[in-house]
C-alpha positions, 0 to 999 in steps of 0.5 A: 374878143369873143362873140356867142350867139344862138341864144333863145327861149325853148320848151323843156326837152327842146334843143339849141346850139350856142356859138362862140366866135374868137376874132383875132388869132388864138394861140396853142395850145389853149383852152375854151369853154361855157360858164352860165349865170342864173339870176341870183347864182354864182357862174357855174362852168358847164363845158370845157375844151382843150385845143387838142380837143379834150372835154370836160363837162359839169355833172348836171349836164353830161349826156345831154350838152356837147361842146365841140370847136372848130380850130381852123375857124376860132368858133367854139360850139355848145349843143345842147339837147333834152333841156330843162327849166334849171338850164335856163341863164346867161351863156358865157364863152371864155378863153385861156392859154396853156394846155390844162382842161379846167373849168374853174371860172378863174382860170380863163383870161377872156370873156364874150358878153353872154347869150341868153338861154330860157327853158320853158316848162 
């Protein structure tokens, strides 16, 4: 399973950083990232990572999001930074096997329960 934690309410231009922890062993190569759901939308894929640490991010936050991991321990990390009220929603962490740098919510075969973000104007 997969836990996300750091989750919070902030002002518009603050920071957070969320984390995700994999118990369990996870395998290479594989694939992590963050989806978010805002009431009334679909899930949307923020950032996605490969366990050779290759990134991809959704363009709305490019420049101000970073997604990072820690292989040794199974966490994966989302620093987010100049936030703004349209942030503000559900913070998923997901798994999937296999090499490929995806963010396509149907791709990743495991889910964390969500952390809740609220950005603030």
């Amino acid at each position: 399973p997969l836990v996300e934690s750091g989750g919070g309410s902030v002002q518009a231009g603050g920071s957070l950083t969320l984390s995700c922890r994999a118990s369990g062993s996870t395998y290479d190569p594989h694939g992590m990232a963050w989806f978010r759901q805002a009431p009334g939308k679909e899930r949307q894929g923020v950032a996605a990572i490969t366990s050779n640490g290759a990134t991809t991010y959704t363009n709305s936050v490019k420049g101000r999001f970073t997604i990072s991991q820690d292989n040794a321990k199974n966490t994966l990390s989302l620093q987010m930074n100049r936030l703004e009220p349209e942030d503000t929603a559900m913070y998923y962490c997901a798994y999937r096997s296999g090499s490929l740098l995806i963010l396509v919510e149907g791709a990743y075969n495991y889910w964390g329960q969500g952390t809740q973000v609220t950005v603030s104007s």
